[in-house]
C-alpha positions as CSV (number, residue, x, y, z in Angstrom):
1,X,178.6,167.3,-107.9
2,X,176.2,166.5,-105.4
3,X,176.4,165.4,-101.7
4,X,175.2,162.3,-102.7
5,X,177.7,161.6,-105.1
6,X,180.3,159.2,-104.3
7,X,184.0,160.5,-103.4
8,X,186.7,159.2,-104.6
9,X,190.6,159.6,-104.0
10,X,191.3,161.9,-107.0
11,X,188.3,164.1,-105.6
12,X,189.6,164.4,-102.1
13,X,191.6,167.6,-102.4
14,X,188.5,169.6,-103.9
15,X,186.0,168.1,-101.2
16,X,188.5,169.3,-98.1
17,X,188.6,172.8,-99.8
18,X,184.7,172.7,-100.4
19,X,184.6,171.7,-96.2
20,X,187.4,174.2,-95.3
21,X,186.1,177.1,-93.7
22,X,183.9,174.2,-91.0
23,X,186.4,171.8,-90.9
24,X,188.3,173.2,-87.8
25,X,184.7,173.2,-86.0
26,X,183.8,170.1,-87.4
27,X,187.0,168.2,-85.7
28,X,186.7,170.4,-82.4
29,X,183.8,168.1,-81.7
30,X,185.8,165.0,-81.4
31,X,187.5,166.0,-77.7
32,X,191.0,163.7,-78.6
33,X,191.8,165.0,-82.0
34,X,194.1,167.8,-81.3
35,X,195.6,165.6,-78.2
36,X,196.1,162.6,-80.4
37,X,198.2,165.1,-83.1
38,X,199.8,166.1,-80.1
39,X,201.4,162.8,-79.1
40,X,202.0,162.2,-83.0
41,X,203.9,165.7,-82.7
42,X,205.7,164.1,-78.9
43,X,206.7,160.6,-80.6
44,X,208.3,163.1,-83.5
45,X,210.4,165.3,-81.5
46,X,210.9,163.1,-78.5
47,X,213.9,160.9,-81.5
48,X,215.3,164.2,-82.5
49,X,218.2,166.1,-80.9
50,X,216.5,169.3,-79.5
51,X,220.2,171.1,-78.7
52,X,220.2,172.0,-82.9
53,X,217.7,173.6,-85.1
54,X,215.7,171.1,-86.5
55,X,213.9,171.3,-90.2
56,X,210.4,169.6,-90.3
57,X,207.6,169.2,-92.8
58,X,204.1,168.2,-92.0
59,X,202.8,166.5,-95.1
60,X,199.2,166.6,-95.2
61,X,199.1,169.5,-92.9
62,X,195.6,170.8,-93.5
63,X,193.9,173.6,-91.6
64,X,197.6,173.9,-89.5
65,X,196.3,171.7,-86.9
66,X,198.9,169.2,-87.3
67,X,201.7,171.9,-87.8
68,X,200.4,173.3,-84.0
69,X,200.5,170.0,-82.8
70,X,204.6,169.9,-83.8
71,X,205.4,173.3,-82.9
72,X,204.1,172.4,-79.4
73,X,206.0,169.6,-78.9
74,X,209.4,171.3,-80.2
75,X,208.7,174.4,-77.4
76,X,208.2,171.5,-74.9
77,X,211.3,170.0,-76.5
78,X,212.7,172.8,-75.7
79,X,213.9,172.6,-79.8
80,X,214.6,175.2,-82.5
81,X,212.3,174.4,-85.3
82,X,211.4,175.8,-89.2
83,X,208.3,173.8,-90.1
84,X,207.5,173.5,-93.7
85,X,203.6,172.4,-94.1
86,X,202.5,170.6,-97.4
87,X,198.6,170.2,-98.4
88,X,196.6,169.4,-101.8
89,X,193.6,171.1,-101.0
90,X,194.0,174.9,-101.6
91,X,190.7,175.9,-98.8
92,X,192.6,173.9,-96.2
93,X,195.8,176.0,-97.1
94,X,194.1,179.2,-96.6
95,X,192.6,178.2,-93.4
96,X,196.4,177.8,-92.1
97,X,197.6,180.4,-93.8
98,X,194.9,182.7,-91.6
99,X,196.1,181.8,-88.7
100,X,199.3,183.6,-86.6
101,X,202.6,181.6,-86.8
102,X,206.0,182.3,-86.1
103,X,208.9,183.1,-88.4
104,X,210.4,179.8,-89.7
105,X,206.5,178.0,-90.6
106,X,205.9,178.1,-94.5
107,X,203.0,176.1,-96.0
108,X,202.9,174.8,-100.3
109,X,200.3,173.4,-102.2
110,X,200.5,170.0,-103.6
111,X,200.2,166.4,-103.8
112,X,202.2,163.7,-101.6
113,X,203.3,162.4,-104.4
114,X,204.6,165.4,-105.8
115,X,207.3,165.6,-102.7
116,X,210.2,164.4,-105.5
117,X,209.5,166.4,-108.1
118,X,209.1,169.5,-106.5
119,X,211.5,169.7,-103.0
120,X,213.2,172.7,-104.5
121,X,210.2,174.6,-104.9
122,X,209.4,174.1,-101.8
123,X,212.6,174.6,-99.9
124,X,213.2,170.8,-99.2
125,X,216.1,170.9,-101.2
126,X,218.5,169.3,-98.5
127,X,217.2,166.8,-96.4
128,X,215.2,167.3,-93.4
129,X,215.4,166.1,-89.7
130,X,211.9,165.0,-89.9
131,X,208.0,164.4,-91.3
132,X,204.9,163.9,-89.6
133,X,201.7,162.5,-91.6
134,X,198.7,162.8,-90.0
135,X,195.5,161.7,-91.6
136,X,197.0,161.6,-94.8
137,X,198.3,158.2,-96.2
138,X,194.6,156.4,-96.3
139,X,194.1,159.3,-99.1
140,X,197.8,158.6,-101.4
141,X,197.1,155.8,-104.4
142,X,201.0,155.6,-104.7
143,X,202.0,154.9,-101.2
144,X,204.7,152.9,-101.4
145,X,206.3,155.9,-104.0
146,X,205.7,158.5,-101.4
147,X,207.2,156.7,-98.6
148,X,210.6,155.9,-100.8
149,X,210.5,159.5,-101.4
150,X,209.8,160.5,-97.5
151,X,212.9,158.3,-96.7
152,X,214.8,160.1,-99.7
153,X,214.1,163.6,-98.3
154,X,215.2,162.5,-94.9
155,X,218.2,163.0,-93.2
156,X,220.4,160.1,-92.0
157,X,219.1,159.7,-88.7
158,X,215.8,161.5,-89.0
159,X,212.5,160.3,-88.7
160,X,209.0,159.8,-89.7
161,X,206.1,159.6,-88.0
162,X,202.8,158.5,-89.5
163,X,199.1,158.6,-87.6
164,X,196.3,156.7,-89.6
165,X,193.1,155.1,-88.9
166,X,193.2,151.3,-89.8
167,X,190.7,148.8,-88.6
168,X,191.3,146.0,-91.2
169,X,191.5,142.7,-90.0
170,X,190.0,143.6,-87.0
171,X,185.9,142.9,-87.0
172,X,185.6,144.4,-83.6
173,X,187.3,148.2,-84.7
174,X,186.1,147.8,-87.8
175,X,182.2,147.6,-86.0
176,X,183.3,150.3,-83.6
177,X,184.2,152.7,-86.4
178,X,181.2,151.7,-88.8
179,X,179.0,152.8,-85.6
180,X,180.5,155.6,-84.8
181,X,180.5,157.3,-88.0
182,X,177.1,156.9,-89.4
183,X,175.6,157.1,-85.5
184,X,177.5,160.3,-84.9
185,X,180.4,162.1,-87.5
186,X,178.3,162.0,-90.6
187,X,175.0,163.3,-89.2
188,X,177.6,166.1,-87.5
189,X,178.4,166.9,-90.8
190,X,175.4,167.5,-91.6
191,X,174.4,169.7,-88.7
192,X,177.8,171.7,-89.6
193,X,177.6,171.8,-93.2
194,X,174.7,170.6,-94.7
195,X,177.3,167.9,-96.6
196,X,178.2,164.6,-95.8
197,X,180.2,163.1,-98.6
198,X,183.4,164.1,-97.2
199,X,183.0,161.7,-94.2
200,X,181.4,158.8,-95.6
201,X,184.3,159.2,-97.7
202,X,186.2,159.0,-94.1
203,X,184.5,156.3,-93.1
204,X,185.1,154.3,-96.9
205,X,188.8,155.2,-96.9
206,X,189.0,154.0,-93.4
207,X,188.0,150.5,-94.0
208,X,189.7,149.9,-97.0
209,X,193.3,151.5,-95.7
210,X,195.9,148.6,-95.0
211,X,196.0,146.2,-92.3
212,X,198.4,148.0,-89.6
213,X,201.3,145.1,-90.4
214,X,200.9,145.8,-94.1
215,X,201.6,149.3,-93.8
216,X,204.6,148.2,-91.7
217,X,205.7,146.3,-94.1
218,X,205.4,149.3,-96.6
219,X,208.1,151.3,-94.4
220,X,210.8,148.3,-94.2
221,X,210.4,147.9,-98.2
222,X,210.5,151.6,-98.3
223,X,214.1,151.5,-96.3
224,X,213.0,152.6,-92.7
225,X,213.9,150.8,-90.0
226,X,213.1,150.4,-86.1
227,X,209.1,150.5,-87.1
228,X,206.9,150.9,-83.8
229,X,203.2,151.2,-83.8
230,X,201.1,152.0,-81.3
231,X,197.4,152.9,-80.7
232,X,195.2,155.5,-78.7
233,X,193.1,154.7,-75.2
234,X,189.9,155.2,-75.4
235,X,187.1,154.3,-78.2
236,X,189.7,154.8,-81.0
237,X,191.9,152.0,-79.0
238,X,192.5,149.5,-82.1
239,X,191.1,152.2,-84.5
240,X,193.5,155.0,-85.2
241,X,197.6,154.0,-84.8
242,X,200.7,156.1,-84.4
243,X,203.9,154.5,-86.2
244,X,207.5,155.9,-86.1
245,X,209.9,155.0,-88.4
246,X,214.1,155.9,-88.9
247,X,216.0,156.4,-91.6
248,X,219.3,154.5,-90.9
249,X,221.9,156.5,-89.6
C-alpha cells in the first residue's frame, strides 16, 4: 500500500506498527502529550485506594507511553500497582517491550474488542481496579461492545478513564484541529518518516469520533456512572477531553 492510500480502521494496527520505531519521536514534538497522559494517569489513580495493591490495564497502550504515564501517578500515589498493557499493533508492542519496566508490568497483543474473549489469556481473569484508554476509542468500530466489556472486567468500585480527541459539533475546534494538522503534524510526519497516511488518518478519525455528550451517553448505556469530562488548556482546549467514569459500587 502506498502513502497515498487511504486508511481505514481495519488498517490501523498494521499502519502503527509500520510508524513504530518513529512514533516515540514523532509524539516528542508535541510538548503536552506525555503531560496530558499524565493527568489521564492522575484522574485514574487519584479514585482508587492507594493503601492496597491495585491491578490496572492500559488498553491501547502503544509504545508504553501511556503505561509510564500510570506508573507515575501510582509512585506519586504512593500506590502498589501490576499494570497489564494491551495493544493491536505488534511494532508498537515491541517498542514497549524494549523499554525497562518493573516487575508487575506485562504487555498482550490484541484488539479492544477482543478484551471478553480473551481476559484469561491475558491475566484479566478477575476483575481489575482500573483501565485507562488513551488515544484509543476514535480507532474501535464496536464501541459500545468494548465499553460493556470494560465495565464487565471492572471491579465494583473501580474505574475508567478514557482521553480522546473530539471536536464534533464544535466549528471552532474542529477549524483549530483541521489547521493544525495539515499546517504542522502531517508535514512532521513527513520530515520523520517519509509517510503521512497515518496522521491524515488522525486527523479523519478525529473529526468523525463522537460528539463529547454522545460518547457520554455511551458509558451511562454501558452501566458507568458519575461520568465527568473535562478538557486540556492550551490549543487543544475544546479539542482533546479526559472522561472518568465508575462502575457502581
Amino acid at each position: 500500500m502506498t502513502d497515498f492510500a487511504r486508511l481505514d480502521v481495519d488498517d490501523v494496527p498494521a499502519a502503527f506498527t509500520e510508524a513504530a520505531s518513529r512514533y516515540d519521536r514523532m509524539v516528542s514534538l508535541n510538548p503536552g502529550y506525555h503531560r496530558h497522559l499524565r493527568s489521564a494517569a492522575t484522574a485514574l489513580l487519584e479514585t482508587l485506594d492507594p493503601h492496597r495493591p491495585l491491578r490496572l490495564v492500559d488498553l491501547g497502550c502503544g509504545s508504553g507511553a501511556s503505561t509510564r504515564a500510570v506508573l507515575a501517578a501510582a509512585r506519586d500515589a504512593g500506590a502498589e500497582v501490576e499494570v497489564t498493557g494491551v495493544d493491536a499493533s505488534a511494532g508498537m508492542l515491541t517498542q514497549a517491550e524494549a523499554k525497562t519496566w518493573p516487575p508487575g508490568v506485562t504487555f498482550h497483543q490484541g484488539l479492544a474488542q477482543d478484551l471478553a474473549g480473551h481476559r484469561a489469556e491475558w491475566d484479566l481473569d478477575t476483575p481489575v481496579d482500573g483501565v485507562l484508554a488513551a488515544y484509543l476509542f476514535r480507532n474501535v468500530a464496536q464501541r459500545d461492545a468494548v465499553l460493556a466489556d470494560v465495565h464487565d472486567l471492572l471491579s465494583d468500585g473501580g474505574t475508567l478513564v478514557v482521553q480522546e480527541y473530539s471536536v464534533a459539533g464544535s466549528p471552532a475546534a474542529s477549524a483549530v484541529w483541521t489547521l493544525v494538522s495539515w499546517a504542522v503534524v502531517i508535514p512532521l510526519s513527513w520530515i520523520t518518516s517519509r509517510q503521512t497516511r497515518l496522521y491524515r488518518y488522525l486527523w479523519r478519525s478525529v473529526m468523525a469520533f463522537d460528539p463529547v455528550q454522545t460518547f457520554v451517553d455511551r458509558l451511562y448505556a454501558a452501566g458507568f456512572v458519575d461520568v465527568e469530562v473535562r478538557t486540556v488548556p492550551g490549543w487543544q482546549q475544546g479539542i482533546l477531553h479526559t472522561f472518568r467514569a465508575r462502575k457502581a459500587a
